[in-house]
C-alpha positions as CSV (number, residue, x, y, z in Angstrom):
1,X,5.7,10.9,-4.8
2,X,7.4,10.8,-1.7
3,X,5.3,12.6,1.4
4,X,7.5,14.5,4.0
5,X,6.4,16.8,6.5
6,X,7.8,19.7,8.0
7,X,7.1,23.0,9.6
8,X,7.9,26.8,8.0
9,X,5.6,29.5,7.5
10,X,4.3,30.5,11.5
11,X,4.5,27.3,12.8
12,X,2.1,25.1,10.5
13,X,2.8,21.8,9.6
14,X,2.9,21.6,5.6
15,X,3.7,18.8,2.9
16,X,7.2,19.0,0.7
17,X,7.0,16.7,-2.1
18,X,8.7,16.7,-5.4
19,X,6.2,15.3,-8.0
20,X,9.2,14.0,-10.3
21,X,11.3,12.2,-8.2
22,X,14.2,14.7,-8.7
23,X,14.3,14.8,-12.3
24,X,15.0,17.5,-14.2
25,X,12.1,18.5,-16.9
26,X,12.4,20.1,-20.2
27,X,10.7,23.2,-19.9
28,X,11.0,26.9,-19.1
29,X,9.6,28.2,-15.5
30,X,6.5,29.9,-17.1
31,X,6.2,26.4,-19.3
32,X,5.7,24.1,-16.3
33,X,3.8,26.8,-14.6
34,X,1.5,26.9,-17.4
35,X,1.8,23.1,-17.0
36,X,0.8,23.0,-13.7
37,X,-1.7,25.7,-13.4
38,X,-3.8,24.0,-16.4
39,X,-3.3,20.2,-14.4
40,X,-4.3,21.9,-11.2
41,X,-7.3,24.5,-12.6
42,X,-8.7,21.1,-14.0
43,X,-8.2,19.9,-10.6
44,X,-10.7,22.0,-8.9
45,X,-8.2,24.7,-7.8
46,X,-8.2,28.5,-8.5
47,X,-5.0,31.0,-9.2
48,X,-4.9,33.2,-6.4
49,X,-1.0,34.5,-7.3
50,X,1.8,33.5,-9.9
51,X,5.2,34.7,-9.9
52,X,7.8,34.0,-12.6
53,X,8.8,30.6,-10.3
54,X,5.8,30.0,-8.6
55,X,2.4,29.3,-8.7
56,X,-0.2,29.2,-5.8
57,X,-3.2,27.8,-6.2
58,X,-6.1,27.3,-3.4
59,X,-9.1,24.6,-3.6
60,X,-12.3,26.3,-4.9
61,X,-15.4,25.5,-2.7
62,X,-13.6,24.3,0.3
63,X,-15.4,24.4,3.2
64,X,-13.3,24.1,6.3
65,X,-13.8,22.1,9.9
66,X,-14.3,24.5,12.6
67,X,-11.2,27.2,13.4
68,X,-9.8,26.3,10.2
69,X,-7.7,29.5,8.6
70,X,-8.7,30.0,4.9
71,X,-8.8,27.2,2.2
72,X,-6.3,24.2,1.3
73,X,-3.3,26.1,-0.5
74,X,-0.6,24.3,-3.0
75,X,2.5,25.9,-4.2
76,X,4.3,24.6,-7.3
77,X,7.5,26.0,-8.0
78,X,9.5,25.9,-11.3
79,X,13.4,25.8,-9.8
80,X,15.6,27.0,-12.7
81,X,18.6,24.5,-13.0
82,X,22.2,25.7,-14.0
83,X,22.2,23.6,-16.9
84,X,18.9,24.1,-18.1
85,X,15.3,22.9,-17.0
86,X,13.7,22.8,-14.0
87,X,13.0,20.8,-10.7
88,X,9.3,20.9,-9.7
89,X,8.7,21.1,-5.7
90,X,5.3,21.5,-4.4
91,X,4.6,23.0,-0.8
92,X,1.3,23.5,0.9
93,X,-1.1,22.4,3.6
94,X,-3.7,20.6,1.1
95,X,-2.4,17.1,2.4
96,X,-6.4,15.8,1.8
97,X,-6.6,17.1,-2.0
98,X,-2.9,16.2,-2.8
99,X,-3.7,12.5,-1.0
100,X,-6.4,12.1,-3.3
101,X,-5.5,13.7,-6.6
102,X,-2.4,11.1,-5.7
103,X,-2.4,9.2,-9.2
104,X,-3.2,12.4,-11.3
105,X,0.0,13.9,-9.8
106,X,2.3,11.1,-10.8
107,X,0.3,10.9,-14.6
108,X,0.6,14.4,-14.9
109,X,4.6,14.7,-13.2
110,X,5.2,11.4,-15.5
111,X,4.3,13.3,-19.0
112,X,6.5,16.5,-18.5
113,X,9.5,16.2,-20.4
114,X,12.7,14.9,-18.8
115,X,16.0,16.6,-19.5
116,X,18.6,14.6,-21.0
117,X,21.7,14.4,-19.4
């Protein structure tokens, strides 16, 4: 997973990854939704919205440093492709859970179906 930073959303610096290198996977939106909801829920997160392309999840029992807004908040969207599939992104300001859940991102992203050209 590459790590890149940049800022959107009032000024907050947040991580852009892409969890399969580019690669298109096999599935549906809702499919690698439900994917990633079940990965992440496992994960120690909880499902505080879902949309047909996205899912936002935020780390249960964080407790924050001082003047820190609100808990550590992933996004994983499902980008529908024109010839089927979808690219996975992930956006969000956990940088410390996705650091450390590191390997379990790349098993998890490694396992999800790849589109055949």
């Amino acid at each position: 997973m590459v790590d890149k930073e940049g800022a959107y959303d009032s000024g907050k610096v947040h991580m852009y990854e892409e969890p399969t290198s580019g690669e298109v996977v096999d599935l549906s939106p809702p499919q690698a939704l439900d994917r990633a909801e079940h990965f992440l829920v496992g994960q120690g997160y909880v499902v505080v919205r879902r949309t047909a392309t996205t899912l936002t999840v935020e780390r249960e029992g964080f407790e924050g440093a001082a003047g820190q807004q609100g808990a550590p908040k992933v996004i994983v969207m499902a980008v529908p492709q024109p010839y089927g599939g979808v690219r996975i992104k992930v956006r969000g300001n956990d940088r410390e859970g996705m650091h450390e859940r590191q390997g379990l991102w790349k098993l998890w992203a490694e396992n999800l179906p790849k589109r055949k050209h």
